[in-house]
Every structure is written in C-alpha cells, then in structure tokens.
VMD Tcl script that draws the C-alpha trace (Angstrom):
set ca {
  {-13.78 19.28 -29.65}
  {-12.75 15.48 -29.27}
  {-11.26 14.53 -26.10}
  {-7.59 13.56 -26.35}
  {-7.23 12.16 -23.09}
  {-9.41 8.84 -23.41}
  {-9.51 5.95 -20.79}
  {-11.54 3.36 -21.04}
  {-15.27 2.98 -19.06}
  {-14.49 -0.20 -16.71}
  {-14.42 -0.63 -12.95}
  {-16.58 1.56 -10.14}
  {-14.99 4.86 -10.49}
  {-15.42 4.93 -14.00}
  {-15.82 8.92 -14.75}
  {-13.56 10.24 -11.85}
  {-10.94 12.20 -12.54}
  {-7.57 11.93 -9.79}
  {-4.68 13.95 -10.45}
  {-1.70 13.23 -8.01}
  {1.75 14.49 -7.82}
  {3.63 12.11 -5.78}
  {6.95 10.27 -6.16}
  {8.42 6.45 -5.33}
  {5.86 4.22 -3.30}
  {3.20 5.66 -0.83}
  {1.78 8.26 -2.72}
  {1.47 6.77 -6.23}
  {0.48 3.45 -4.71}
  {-3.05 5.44 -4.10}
  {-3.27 6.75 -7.72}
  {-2.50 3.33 -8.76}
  {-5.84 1.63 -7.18}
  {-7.78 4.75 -8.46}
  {-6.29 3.74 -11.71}
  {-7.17 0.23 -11.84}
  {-10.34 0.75 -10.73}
  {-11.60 2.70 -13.62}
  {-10.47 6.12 -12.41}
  {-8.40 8.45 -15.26}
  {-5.57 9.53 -13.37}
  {-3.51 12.17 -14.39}
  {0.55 11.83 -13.20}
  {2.44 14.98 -12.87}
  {6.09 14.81 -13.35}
  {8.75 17.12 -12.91}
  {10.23 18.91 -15.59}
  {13.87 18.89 -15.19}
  {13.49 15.06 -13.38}
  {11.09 12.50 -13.87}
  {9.91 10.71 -10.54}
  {12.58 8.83 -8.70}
  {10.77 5.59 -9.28}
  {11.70 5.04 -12.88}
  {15.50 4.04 -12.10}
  {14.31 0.68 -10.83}
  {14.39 -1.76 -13.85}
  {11.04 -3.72 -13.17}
  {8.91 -1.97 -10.62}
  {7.76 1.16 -11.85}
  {5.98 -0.73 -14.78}
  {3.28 -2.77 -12.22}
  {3.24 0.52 -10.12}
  {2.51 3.48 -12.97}
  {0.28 1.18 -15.20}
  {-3.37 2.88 -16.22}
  {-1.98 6.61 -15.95}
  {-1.40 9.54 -18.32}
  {1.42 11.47 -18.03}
  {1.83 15.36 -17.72}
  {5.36 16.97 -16.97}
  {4.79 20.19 -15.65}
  {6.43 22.97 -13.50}
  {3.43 23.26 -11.19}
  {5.37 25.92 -8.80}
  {6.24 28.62 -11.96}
  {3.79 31.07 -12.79}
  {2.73 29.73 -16.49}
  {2.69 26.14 -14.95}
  {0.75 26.60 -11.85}
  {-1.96 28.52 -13.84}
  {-2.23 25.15 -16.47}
  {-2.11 23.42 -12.61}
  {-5.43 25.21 -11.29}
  {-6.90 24.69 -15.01}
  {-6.42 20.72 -14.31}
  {-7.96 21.02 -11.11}
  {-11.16 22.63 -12.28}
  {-11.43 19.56 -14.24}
  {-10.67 16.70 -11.49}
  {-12.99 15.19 -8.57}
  {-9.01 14.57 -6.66}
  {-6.15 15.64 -6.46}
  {-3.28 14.24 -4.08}
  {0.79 15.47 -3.13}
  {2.97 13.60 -1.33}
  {5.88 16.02 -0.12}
  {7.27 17.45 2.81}
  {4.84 18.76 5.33}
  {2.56 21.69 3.70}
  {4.55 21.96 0.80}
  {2.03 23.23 -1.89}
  {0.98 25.96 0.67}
  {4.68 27.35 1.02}
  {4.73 28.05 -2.02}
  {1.66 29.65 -3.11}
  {-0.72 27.00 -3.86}
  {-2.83 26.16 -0.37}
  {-6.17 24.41 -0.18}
  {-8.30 27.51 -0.88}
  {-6.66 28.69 -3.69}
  {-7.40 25.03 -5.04}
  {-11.23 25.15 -4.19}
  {-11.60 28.74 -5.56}
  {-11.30 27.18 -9.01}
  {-12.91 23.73 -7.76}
  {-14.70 24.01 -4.70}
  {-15.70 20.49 -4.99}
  {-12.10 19.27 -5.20}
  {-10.73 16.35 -2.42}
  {-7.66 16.74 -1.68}
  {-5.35 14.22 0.07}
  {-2.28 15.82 1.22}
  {0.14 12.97 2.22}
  {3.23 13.40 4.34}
  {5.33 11.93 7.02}
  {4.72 14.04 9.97}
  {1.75 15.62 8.46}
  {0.51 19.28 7.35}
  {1.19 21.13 10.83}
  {2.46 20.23 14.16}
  {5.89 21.32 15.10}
  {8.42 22.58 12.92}
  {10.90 20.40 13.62}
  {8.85 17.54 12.24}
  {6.46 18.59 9.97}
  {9.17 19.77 7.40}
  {11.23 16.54 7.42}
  {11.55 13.94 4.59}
  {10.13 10.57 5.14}
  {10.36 7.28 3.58}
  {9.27 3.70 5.07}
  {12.04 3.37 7.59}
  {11.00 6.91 9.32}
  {7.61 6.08 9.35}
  {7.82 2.88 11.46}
  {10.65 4.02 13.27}
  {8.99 7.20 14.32}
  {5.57 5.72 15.04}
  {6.95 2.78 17.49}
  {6.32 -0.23 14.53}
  {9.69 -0.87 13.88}
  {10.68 -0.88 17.93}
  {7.43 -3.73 17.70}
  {9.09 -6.05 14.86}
  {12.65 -7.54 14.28}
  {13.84 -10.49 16.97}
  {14.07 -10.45 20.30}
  {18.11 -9.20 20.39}
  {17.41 -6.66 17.60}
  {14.20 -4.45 15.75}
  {13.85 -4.66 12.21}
  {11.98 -2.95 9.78}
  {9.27 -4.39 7.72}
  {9.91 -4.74 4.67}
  {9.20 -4.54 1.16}
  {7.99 -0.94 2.25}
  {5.12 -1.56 4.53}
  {4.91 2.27 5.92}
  {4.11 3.06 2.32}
  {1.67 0.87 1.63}
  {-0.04 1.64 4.28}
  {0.09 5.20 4.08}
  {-0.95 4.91 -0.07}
  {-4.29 2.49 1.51}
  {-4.98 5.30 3.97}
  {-5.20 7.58 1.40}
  {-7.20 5.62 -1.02}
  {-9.80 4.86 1.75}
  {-9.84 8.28 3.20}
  {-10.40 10.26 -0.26}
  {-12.98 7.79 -1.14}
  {-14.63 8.78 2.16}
  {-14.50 12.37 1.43}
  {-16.26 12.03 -1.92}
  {-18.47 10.13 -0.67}
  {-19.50 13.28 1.78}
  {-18.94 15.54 -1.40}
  {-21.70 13.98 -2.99}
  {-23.85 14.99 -0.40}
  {-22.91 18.08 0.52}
  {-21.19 19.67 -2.95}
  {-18.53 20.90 -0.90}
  {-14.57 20.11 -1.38}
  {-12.39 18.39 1.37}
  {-8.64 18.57 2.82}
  {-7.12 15.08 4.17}
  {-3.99 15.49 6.13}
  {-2.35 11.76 6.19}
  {0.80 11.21 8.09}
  {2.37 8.57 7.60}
  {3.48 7.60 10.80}
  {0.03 7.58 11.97}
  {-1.11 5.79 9.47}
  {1.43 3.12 10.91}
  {0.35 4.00 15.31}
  {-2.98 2.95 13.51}
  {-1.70 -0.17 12.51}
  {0.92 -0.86 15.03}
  {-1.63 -0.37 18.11}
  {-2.84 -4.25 18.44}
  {0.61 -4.61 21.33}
  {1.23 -1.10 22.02}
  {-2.39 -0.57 23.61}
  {-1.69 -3.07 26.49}
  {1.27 -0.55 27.03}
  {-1.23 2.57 27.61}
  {-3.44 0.97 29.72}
  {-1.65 -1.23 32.15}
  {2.35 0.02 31.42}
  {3.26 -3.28 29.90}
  {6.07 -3.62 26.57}
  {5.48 -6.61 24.63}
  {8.49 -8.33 23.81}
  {9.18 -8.96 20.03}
  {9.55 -12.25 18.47}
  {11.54 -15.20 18.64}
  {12.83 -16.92 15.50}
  {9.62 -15.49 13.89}
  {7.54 -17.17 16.72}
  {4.12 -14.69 17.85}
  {5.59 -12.73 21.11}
  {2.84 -13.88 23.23}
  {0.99 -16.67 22.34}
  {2.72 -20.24 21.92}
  {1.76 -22.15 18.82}
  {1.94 -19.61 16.75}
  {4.04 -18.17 14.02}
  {6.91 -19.86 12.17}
  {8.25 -23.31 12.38}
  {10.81 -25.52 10.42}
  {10.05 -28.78 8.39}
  {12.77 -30.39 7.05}
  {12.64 -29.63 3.74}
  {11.21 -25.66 4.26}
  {8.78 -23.42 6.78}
  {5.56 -23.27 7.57}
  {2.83 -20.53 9.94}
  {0.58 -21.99 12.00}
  {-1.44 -20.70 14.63}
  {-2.79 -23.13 17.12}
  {-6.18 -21.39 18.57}
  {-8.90 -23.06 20.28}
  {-10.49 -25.45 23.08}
  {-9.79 -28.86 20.37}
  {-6.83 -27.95 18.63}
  {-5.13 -27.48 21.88}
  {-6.25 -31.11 23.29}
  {-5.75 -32.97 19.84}
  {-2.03 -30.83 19.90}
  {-1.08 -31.21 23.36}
  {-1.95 -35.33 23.15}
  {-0.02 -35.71 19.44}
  {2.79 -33.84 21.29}
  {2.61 -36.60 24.29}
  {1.93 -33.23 26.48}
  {-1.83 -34.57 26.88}
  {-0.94 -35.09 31.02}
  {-1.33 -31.52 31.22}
  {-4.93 -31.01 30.28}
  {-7.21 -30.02 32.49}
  {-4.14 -28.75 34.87}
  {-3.43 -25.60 36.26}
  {-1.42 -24.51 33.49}
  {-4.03 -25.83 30.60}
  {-7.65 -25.14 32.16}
  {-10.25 -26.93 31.19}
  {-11.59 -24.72 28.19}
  {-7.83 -23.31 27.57}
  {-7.81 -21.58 24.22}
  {-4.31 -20.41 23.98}
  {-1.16 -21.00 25.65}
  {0.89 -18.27 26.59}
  {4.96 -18.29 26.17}
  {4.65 -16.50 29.34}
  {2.86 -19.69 30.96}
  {5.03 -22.89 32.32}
  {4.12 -25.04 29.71}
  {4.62 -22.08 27.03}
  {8.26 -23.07 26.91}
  {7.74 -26.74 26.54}
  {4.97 -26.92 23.88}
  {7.69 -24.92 21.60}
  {9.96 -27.27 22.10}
  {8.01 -30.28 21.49}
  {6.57 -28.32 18.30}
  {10.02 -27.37 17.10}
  {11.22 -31.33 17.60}
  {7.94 -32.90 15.75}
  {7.66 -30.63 13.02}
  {11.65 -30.35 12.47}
  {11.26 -34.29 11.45}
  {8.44 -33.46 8.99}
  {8.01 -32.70 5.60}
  {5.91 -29.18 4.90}
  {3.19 -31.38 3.18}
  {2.96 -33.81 6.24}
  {2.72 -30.90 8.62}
  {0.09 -29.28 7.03}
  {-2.19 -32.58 6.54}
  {-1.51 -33.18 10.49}
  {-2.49 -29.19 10.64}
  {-5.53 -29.96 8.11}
  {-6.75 -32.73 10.37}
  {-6.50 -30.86 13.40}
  {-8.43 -27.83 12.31}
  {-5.17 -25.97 13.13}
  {-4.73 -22.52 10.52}
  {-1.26 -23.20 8.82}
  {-0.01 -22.74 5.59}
  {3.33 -23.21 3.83}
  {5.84 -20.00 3.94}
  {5.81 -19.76 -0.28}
  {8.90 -19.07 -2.29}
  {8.74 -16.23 -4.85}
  {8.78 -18.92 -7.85}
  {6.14 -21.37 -6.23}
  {3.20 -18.24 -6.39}
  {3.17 -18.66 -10.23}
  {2.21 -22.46 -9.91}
  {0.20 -22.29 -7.26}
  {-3.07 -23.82 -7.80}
  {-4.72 -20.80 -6.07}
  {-3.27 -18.19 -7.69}
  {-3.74 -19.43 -11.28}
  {-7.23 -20.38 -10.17}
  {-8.14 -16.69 -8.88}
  {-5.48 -15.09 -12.23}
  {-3.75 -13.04 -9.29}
  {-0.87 -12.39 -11.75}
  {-1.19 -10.85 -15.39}
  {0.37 -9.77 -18.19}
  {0.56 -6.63 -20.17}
  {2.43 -4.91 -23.24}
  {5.38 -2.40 -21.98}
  {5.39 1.08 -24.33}
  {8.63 -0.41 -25.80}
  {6.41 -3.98 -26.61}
  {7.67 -5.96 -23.66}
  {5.63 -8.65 -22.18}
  {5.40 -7.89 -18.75}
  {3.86 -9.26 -15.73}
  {3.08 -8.65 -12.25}
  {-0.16 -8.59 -9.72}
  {-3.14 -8.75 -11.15}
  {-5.54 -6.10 -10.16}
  {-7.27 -6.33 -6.31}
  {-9.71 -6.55 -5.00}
  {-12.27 -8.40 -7.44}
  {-15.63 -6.14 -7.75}
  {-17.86 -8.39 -9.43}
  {-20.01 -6.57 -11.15}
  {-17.42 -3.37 -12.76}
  {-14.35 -5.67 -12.67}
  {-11.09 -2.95 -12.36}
  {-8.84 -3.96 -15.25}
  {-4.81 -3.08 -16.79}
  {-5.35 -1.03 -19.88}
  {-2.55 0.99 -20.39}
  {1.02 0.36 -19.91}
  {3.31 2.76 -17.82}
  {3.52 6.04 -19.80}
  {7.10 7.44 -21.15}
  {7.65 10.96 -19.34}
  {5.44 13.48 -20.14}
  {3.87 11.03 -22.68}
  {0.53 12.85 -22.43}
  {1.52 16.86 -21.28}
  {0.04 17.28 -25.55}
  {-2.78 15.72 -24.94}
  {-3.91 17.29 -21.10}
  {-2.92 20.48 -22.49}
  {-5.03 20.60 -25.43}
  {-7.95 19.12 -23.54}
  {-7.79 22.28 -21.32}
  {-7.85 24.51 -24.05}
  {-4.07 25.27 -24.90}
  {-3.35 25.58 -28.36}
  {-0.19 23.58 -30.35}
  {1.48 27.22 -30.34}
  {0.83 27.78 -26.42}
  {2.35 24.60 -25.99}
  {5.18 24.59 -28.09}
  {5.73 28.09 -26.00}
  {5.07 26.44 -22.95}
  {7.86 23.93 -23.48}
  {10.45 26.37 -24.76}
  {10.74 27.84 -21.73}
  {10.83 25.04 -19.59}
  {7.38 25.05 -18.02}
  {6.44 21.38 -19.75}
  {7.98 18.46 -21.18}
  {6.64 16.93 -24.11}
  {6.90 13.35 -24.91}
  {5.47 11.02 -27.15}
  {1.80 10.03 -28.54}
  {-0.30 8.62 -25.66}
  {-1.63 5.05 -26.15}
  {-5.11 4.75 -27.23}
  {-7.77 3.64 -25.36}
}
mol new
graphics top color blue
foreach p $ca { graphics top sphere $p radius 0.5 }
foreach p [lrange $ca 0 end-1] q [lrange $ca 1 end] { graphics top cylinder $p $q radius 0.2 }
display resetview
C-alpha cells in the first residue's frame, strides 16, 4: 500500500517520526525544530476546538509550518485506540498539559510502551509530572513560569520586575524539550529501550535564571535588577542612548578599560585603588562605578549610533546597535546568512518569517509545507494505519475525528 503521509527526505532526522499534542507556544515550538529538521511530525488537534494558537492572524503560520494534521479525540475509547496505533508507528511522542494529564485519564507511560516500547516520550508541564498537588495540577503559561521559578523577580528595573517577553519561559521550555528527547534517543539507540522526560517549565527557567541567583545560595546575597537596561553589576555594560537611537555594549577587559577610561578623561584613575592595575571590569558597586556611567551616558548621548560603534570598533569594545523590527530585513547580515524566508500559505499567501536555525551543513533543515488547515491530514494518518474510508467516515460521525481537506504533497 502507498504511503499517504509523505514528507520529504532533507535535514538530520530525516526518517523520525514525532507526534506531539501540545497547544500555543512551548510545546509546539519543539515539534516545530523536529519539523524543520527533516522530522515528519504528526499534530494532534482537538476535535470540538482546534489549538488555541490559530486565532492569532500571523503567527501560527511560521510556528505550525512542516506538520500534518490529525484531529482526534485521543481520551474516547475509538480515538485513544487509533492514538496507541500512531504510537506504534512513531520514534516520539510529546503532551504539553497540566501535570500528568495523559495518566489521569487512562493513557500513562506504560500503556504507551506496551504498544512501543521504544517510544520517547517528553511530557511537558509547568510544575511537572508529580510533586505536590497543589502545583503539579495547575495551568501554566510564560508569566507563571518565570514568576514561579524567581526569573521574573531577576528582570524588570530597579523600582519594578518585569517579565520577559515575547514568551521566553516557552521557548525555553520547547528548547529543553527538543534537546532532552534528542538525548533520550540517542540512549534508545543503544539500549532499544523507550524513555519518559518530565520537563517543567519553571525549571527549565531556575536552569536559566541561575547565573545571579547562585551568588544568593552560596554567600546570601540578592542581586539588584537593572537600571535603565544597564547590567546590575558590572558598569559598562548594557544599554546606552545615542542621539538618534540605542546601542549594547559591554566594556570587558585590561585595554578597553584604559583606552575607555582615558577617551572618557577618567584616565587619572588608572592604576588607583579603585581601577587596579590589570582591572577587567568595573563594578557599579565600586566608587568610580557611578562616575564611568555618567561620563558614558554624557559622551555617547552626543553621538550618533554609527559613531559610537566605530569608537566601540576601534576600541575592541563588543557593541552593537539595538535593531528596529524593519531594519532586520535590510540588514546586510541577515540577507547575507537568508535568516528570513518565504513560503506559500494553504490559501496561496506569500508569507514570510525566520528562516530555519541552526544551519547543518551537510542535511540543511528546510520549509516544505505550509501550516496545515485542521485536521487536514486525520484521512491520510488514518489510512496509513490501516483504517478503511468506511471506518473513517464512522469514525467522524460520531465525533471521534475531524476530517479536513487533501494534505499538500510532498
């Protein structure tokens, strides 16, 4: 029988299957990479909704591109028998949901590995898949994450925290779940034998979050957060104002601090006290921390971006300019390294976003396949797994599936 379900042979993971049932950002974000680099990744939609993700105009055609689409009931008993017949034919599968979802209602780990035992299985969640009760059942989204995990306390200005946005926590999380499943099959090729990742995702963010919070541990100490987007401990660094936009810069090392301190007229207090001999960084905390920012904030407040960063250029100092949204198109860079593309839309819009990333060199990760409509491919799955056009047709009368229409080909 001819496969229905076709992608393409491009990218490393060319030949692995991922199914993933996910909604929104963190989640899907994973399938996404596995999708763009050469994976066939099946989405599973609800039924009676589709995901969440497809009331945004624009997004949800860079985030679902590469996928097939199944709408399926996985929880009735019709649906999460065509679930388990999916699995036996998938290297991955991964949720998103609240806490150990899939095993409150009838579908745990083992009952997965009975009919794959080579299966991975990345369970993703904001409090994880146990701990206490009061947690592990709640919702999360972004703002949870970092708020629970002590990132958000971290960021913001110094009179008030702020999240990070656009939706760091679930970025993060989707990466951690990317990496970590890739780890796991990497085991399963040794070993033949399945694997359960439990990602939280507000210790996906403690990991990332830990650079300040670690001098807190081990010597009691709360770093402060920033000022005016300025680094909360080291002068010279972070975010200044030319006069005609912003730059980062992040002045580090034994010469850019002479060459900086002398430009500044600040070169008196070399070799002092307060700017050893050897002095790589300058502290806010320090007595000349205070002064160097305000020197920096004069000079550079004079200065156009461009002559701050040939000053920064000829210094050795790391800076760049703080880009607008519409200068990434014409940036030299980007159109030299193609980090945007373009693709068709189902309905035959042109439509562009990030290209794919990173850039494997030898099994380049491509976009194939524009976002599918829902339940574009439940036909297609389904007939692949041995359901016949009547089963189907049966399947969908009573709710279990949603049909939609004929898949894109390959």
């Amino acid at each position: 029988m001819t496969k229905r379900v076709v992608t393409p042979k491009f990218g490393p993971l060319a030949g692995l299957r991922v199914v993933f049932s996910a909604i929104e950002i963190a989640g899907p974000f994973s399938a996404q990479l596995f999708a763009e680099w050469g994976a066939e990744v099946i989405w599973i939609e609800n039924v009676a909704w589709a995901d969440t993700i497809r009331v945004q105009p624009n997004y949800p055609e860079y985030a679902r591109r590469n996928l097939h689409a199944l709408s399926l009931n996985i929880f009735s008993d019709e649906g999460r028998q065509a679930f388990l017949k999916l699995l036996e034919t998938a290297d991955v599968f991964i949720d998103a949901s609240k806490g150990p979802a899939f095993a409150r209602r009838g579908i745990p780990d083992e009952l997965m590995w009975e009919h794959n035992p080579r299966l991975v299985i990345g369970h993703l969640s904001g409090f994880g898949q146990y701990g206490v009760d009061e947690y592990t059942n709640l919702a999360a989204y972004n703002t949870i994450a970092q708020a629970f995990s002590g990132y958000l306390i971290q960021n913001g200005d110094k009179d008030q925290p702020m999240p990070a946005f656009p939706y760091t926590a679930d970025y993060i999380a989707g990466l951690t779940v990317t990496s970590s499943v890739l780890a796991a099959l990497h085991n399963v090729q040794k070993t033949g034998v399945g694997e359960s990742i439990d990602v939280a995702m507000y210790e996906a963010m403690l990991a990332v979050g830990q650079y300040y919070m670690i001098d807190y541990f081990n010597g009691g100490e709360i770093c402060p957060r920033m000022t005016r987007g300025k680094d909360p401990i080291w002068a010279g660094c972070g975010l200044y104002t030319c006069k005609d936009g912003y730059i980062v810069m992040e002045i580090v090392g034994v010469r850019q601090i002479r060459e900086m301190f002398t430009i500044l007229g600040l070169g008196h207090l070399l070799g002092t006290e307060d700017v050893p001999e050897g002095a790589q960084l300058i502290a806010h905390a320090s007595p000349v921390g205070p002064v160097l920012e305000e020197r920096l904030d004069a000079y550079l407040g004079e200065r156009s971006v461009e002559e701050a960063l040939k000053l920064l250029a000829e210094l050795r100092v790391a800076g760049a300019k703080v880009l607008t949204i519409p200068e990434l198109e014409s940036n030299p860079q980007y159109k030299a390294r193609e980090s945007f593309t373009q693709w068709k839309t189902t309905a035959g819009r042109t439509f562009k976003g990030p290209n794919v990333m990173p850039k494997f060199k030898k099994n380049p990760g491509k976009v194939w396949r524009p976002m599918p409509t829902h339940g574009q491919d439940t036909e297609a799955i389904l007939g692949d797994l041995g359901y016949s056009a009547q089963d189907i047709r049966a399947l969908a009368d009573k709710g279990v599936i949603k049909t939609g229409g004929a898949p894109e080909k390959a």
